[in-house]
N, C-alpha and C positions, 0 to 999 in steps of 0.2 A: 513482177516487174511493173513500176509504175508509166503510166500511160506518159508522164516526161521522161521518164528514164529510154524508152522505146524510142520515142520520137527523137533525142539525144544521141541516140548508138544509130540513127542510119540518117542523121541531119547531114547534107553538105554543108550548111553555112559553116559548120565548126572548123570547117579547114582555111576559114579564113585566121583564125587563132594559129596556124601552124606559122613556123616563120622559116621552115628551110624547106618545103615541100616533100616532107615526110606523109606517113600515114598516124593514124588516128588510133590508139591503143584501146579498146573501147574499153577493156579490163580492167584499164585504169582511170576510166571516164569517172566524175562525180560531180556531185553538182547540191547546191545548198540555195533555198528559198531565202532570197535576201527580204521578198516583199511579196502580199497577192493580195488579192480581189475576188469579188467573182468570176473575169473572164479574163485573167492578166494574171501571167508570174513574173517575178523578177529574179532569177539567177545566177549564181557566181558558178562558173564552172573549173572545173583543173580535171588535167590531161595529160597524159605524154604522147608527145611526137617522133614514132620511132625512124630511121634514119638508118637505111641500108647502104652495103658496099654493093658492087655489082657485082660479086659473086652470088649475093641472095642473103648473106648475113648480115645480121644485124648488128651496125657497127655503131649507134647511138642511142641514146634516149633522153629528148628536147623536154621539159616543163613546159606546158601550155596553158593558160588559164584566159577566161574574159566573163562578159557578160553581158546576158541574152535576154530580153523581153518575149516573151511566151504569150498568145493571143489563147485562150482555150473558148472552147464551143460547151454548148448547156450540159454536154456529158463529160466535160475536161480532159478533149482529148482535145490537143494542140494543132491549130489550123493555119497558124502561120509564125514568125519570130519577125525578130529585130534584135540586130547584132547594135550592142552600145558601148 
C-alpha cells in the first residue's frame, strides 16, 4: 500500500466529502493522481458513504467523490492536505 493510499484510509478531512454523515467505506476508497511535483499531489478521489439504520444495518450506499491537495515530505509521506 501506497504511502497516499495509507494516509487516505485513516484521513478525517474525507468526511467532509460525506454529505449525509455516514461513514467512510475505505474498501471502496480510490483515488487517481490528477497532477504532482516533487512535494505536491493533486487527487481526484471516489468513495462510498455507507448509511445505517439504527438497528446496525446497513441501509445505503452514498457516491462520494472530491479533491485533495497532498503536501508530501522528502520521503513522500503526506504531512498535511487541502481539501479543493
Amino acid at each position: 500500500m501506497s504511502a497516499i493510499e495509507c494516509y487516505l484510509k485513516s484521513c478525517r478531512e474525507l468526511a467532509r466529502f460525506c454529505s449525509r454523515s455516514g461513514w467512510i467505506d475505505n474498501a471502496s476508497l480510490h483515488y487517481a493522481v490528477a497532477w504532482q511535483s516533487d512535494n505536491e499531489v493533486l487527487v481526484d478521489i471516489k468513495f462510498d458513504e455507507l448509511l445505517m439504520e439504527g438497528t446496525g444495518y446497513q441501509a445505503e450506499r452514498v457516491p462520494c467523490f472530491g479533491r485533495m491537495r497532498l503536501f508530501l515530505d522528502r520521503q513522500g509521506r503526506v504531512i498535511r492536505c487541502e481539501i479543493l
